[in-house]
N, C-alpha and C positions, 0 to 999 in steps of 0.2 A: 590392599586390594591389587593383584593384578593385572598388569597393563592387557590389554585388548592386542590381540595377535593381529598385524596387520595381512590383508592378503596381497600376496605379491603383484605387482602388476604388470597386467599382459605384455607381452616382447612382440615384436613380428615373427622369431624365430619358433616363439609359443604358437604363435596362431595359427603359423604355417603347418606347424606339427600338429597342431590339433586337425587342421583341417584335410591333414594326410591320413590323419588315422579315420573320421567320418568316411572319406570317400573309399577307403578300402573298406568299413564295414557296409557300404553300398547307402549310407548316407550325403545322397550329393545337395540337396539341401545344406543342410546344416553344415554341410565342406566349404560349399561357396561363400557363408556368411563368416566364417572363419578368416578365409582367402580374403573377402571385402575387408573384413576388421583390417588385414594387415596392410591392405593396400592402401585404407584412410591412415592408418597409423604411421607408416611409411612416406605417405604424401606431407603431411602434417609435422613430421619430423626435421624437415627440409635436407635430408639425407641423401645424394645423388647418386644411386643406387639403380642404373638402369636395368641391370642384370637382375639384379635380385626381384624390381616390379617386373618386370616380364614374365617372371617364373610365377609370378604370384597371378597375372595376369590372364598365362597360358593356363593354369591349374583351374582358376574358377571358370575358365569357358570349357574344360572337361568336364566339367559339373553342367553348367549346362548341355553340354553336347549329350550327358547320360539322360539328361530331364526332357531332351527331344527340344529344346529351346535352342534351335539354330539360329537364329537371327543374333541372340546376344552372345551365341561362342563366334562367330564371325567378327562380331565387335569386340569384344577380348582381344582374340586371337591378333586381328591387325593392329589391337595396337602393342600388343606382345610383340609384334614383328616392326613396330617403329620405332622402337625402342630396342630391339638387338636382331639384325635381319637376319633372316635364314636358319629359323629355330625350325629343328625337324619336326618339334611338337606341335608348336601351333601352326606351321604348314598344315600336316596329316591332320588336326583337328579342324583346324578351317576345310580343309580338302571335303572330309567327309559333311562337315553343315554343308557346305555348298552342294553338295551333292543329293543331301536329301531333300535339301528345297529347290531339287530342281535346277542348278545354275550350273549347268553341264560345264561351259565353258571356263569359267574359273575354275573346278575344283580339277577338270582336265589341268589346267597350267600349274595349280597348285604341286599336284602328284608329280608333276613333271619338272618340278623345280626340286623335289623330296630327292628324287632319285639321281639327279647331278650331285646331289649332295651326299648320297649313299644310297649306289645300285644295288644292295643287300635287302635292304628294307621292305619287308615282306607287304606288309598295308597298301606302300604305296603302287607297288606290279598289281598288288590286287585291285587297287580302286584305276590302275591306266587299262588294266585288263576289263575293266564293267564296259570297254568303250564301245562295243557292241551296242548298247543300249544308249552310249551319249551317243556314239556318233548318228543312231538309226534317230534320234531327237533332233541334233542340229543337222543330220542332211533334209530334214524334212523343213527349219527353222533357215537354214541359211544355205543349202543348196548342197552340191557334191564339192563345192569349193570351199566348206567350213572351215578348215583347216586356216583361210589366210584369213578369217575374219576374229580368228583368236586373238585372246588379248599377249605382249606379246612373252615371251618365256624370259625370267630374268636369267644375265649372265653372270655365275658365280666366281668372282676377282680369285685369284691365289691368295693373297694376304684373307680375303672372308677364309675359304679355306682353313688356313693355318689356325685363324683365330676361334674358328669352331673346334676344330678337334683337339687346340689344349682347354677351350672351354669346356669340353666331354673329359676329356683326360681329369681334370679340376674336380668335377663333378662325379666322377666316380670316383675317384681319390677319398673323395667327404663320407661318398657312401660307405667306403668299407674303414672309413676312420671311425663312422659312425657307429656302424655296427659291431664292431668291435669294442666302443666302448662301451656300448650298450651288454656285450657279453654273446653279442649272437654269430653266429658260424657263417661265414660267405661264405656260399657255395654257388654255381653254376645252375642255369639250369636243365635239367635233365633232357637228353639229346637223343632220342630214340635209335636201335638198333635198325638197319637196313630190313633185317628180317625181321624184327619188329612192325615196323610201316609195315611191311609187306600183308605183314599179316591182318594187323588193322584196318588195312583198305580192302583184304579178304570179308572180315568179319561187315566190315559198312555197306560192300555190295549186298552182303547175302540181307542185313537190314533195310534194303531198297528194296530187294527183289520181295520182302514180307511187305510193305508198305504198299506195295503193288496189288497186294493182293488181299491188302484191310486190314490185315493183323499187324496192328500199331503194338498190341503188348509186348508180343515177340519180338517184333522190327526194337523197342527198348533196350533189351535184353543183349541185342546184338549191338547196336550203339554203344551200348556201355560199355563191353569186353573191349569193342575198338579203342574206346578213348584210352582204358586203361592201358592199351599198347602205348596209342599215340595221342596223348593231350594235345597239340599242337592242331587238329586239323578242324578247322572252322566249320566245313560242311557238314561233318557229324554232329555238332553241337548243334545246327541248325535242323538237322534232318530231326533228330529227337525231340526238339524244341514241336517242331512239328507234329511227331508222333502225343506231348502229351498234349496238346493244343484238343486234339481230336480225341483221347483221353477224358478229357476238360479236366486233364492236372493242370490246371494253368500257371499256380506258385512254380512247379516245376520248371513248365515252359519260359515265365522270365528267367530262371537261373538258368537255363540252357542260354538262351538270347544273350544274356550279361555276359557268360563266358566266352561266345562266339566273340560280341564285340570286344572284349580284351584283348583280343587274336587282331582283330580284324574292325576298326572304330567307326568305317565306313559301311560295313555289310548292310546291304540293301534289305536283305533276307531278314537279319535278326534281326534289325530295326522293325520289319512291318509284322513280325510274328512275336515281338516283346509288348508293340502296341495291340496288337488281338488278346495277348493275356490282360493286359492292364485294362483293356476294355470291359471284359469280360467279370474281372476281378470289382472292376466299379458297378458294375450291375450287381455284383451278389451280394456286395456290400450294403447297395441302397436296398436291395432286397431283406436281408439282416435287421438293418436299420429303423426300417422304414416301414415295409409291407406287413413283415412277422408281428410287430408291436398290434398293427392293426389288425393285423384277423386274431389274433389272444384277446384285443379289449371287446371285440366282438361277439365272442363266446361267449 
């Protein structure tokens, strides 16, 4: 009789992977519970691994950050950051919970702590740039002197420095170790031509100026041509989001929302026009459900 095939048992570097592959197919459920797996498995190991729980740490409050659950990416997040300080990820991921629950001030110091650490980083100019809107909140909350009653901006050592960028270094290193063993092609990603953009911000005007004037079909139409110039630009993907909103493509509208925030994790915008779809989407459901069954037994 042959012996009973045993199944392998779970790694944290399994769970992790597994929980990498859910959240890319927009599984952030079932990503988190993977992420948990490894962080109990990890804890329980007595492995002293602070680097690697961090990551595990920052990744399940991504999952929460996509399920609108800011309170527990905050709680990740910090302790992502007590355990290895001045991760740009769980910065920018705390930055933006903080942001949608309202706690102008920290997610201001958060952003601002992002960009000492790397003035490139598109999220974080975008989420210091919303300060229009913190600052019109705390000058009305703490006067026109808001400013000194922030919490205070930490200051990044030269050794922190050093020891993040061969931590990125490290970390990209694995990725293209990985993916080449895997057998897949590093590539870049694609960087749009000058006249490219140009033209794309061409096409997204003339989709405002249809928007303006009701005709969401068209206003589509042109969104799309733009992106297919320029993927990169958040507002488009918001602006259509928009358009099927009013459509009532709503499945449509969260995949516009979803992509803005991949661009952008704090966008104010695609956050309250992802929540209009899912709104919407749980009303036709319970309609489905619910309603239909009873007007058929009715008949």
């Amino acid at each position: 009789m042959p012996a009973k095939r045993r199944s392998q048992p779970a790694s944290v570097p399994m769970l992790k992977q597994s929980g990498n592959e859910c959240f890319k197919n927009g599984q952030y459920g079932e990503a988190a519970s993977f992420y948990s797996q490894a962080v109990t498995l990890l804890q329980k190991s007595g492995k002293n691994s602070p680097e690697e729980l961090s990551v595990l740490l920052s990744n399940r409050a991504a999952c929460f950050l996509k399920e609108g659950n800011c309170t527990d990416c905050v709680k990740d997040c910090t302790a992502s950051l007590e355990l290895v300080p001045f991760g740009v990820k769980p910065l920018l991921r705390r930055a933006a919970a903080y942001e949608a629950l309202e706690r102008y001030r920290l997610a201001y110091v958060d952003y601002k702590t992002v960009l000492q650490l790397d003035c490139t980083i598109k999220a974080a100019h975008d989420g210091t740039n919303r300060r229009v809107q913190m600052t019109q909140v705390l000058t009305e909350q703490d006067g026109p002197s808001w400013r000194e009653k922030l919490p205070p901006i930490p200051t990044i050592s030269l050794s922190d420095r050093e020891r993040l960028a061969e931590a990125d270094a490290k970390a990209q290193g694995d990725r293209i170790s990985t993916a080449q063993q895997n057998g897949t092609k590093v590539t870049a990603d694609r960087v749009p031509s000058a006249e490219a953009m140009k033209r794309a911000h061409a096409l997204k005007e003339e989709g405002n100026a249809l928007v303006k004037k009701g005709d969401h079909k068209a206003a589509v139409e042109k969104y799309t041509a733009s992106i297919e110039l320029n993927p990169k630009e958040v507002t488009t993907y918001t602006n259509r989001a928009l358009c099927h909103l009013s459509l009532k493509k709503y499945q449509e509208a969260t995949k516009d929302s979803g992509e803005a925030l991949k661009l952008d994790p704090g966008n104010v915008k695609a956050l309250y026009r992802r929540a209009q779809a899912h709104k919407e989407l749980k009303v036709r459901s319970f309609i489905a459900f619910f309603i239909f069954p009873s007007l058929i037994s009715l008949a």
